[in-house]
C-alpha positions, 0 to 999 in steps of 0.5 A: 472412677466408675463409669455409669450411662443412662439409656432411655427408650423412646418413640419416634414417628415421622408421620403422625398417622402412625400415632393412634388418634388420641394423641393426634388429638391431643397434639391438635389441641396443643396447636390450637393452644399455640394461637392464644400464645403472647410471644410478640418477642420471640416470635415463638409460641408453644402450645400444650396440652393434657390428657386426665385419666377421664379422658378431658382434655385442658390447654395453655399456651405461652404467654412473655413479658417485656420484663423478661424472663417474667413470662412462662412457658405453655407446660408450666402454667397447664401443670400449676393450672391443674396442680391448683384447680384439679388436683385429684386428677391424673394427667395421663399425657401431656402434648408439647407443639410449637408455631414455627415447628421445623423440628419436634418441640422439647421442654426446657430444663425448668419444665422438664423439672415441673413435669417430673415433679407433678408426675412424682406427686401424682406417683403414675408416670406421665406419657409426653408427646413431644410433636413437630410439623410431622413428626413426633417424639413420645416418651413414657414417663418425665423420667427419661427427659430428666433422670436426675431431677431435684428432689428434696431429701427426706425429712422428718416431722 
């Protein structure tokens, strides 16, 4: 058997105000998306945030269910939000933060795979910024948070 590795380059600040202001803008926004959440089980509300291409910005938070797991996480309703009603546009960044912050918020394995998905549907990578109370995580494209994400095999019509 051969042995193969996956590498993936990342940015880490440990001080936001080494991020250019857009981003620190974007993860405000997320923030302030993480006071509309409706976690009254976890106690744990995230927020998210999209840049598009022409600079709007649209928000969604988490919203749980007592018949769990019926809720949904922040990133998944703000990505089948846009995929519904603003499908022509390009998400050019997407802001993860959460409330309590102790570290950076990263996106679970379902969201990990919408990210990918919609970056694949829209064919431009999607930045991520991952933030914590200070500190913030930054990729470049969904690729490196899931490098073997599902895809469906090609078919023929």
């Amino acid at each position: 058997m051969e042995i193969r590795h996956i590498d993936i380059d990342y940015g880490y600040c440990s001080d936001r105000n080494d991020l250019s202001d857009e981003d620190r803008l974007l993860l405000v926004a997320a923030e302030k998306a993480c006071t509309t959440a409706y976690a009254p089980y976890s106690n744990f509300r995230v927020g998210a945030a999209v840049r598009f291409d022409d600079g709007e910005i649209l928000t969604s938070s988490n919203q749980e269910s007592v018949a769990f797991p019926s809720g949904i996480c922040a990133e998944r309703g703000l990505l089948y939000f846009v995929q519904a009603n603003r499908p022509q546009k390009k998400i050019r960044t997407l802001a993860i933060v959460s409330s309590p912050s102790p570290t950076e918020c990263t996106p679970c394995g379902a969201c990990r795979q919408v990210i990918a998905d919609t970056e694949q549907r829209q064919k431009t990578p999607i930045r991520i910024l991952m933030g914590g109370a200070q500190s913030t995580i930054v990729i470049e494209s969904a690729q490196a948070l899931l490098p073997f994400h599902f895809t469906l095999p090609a078919t023929k019509e």
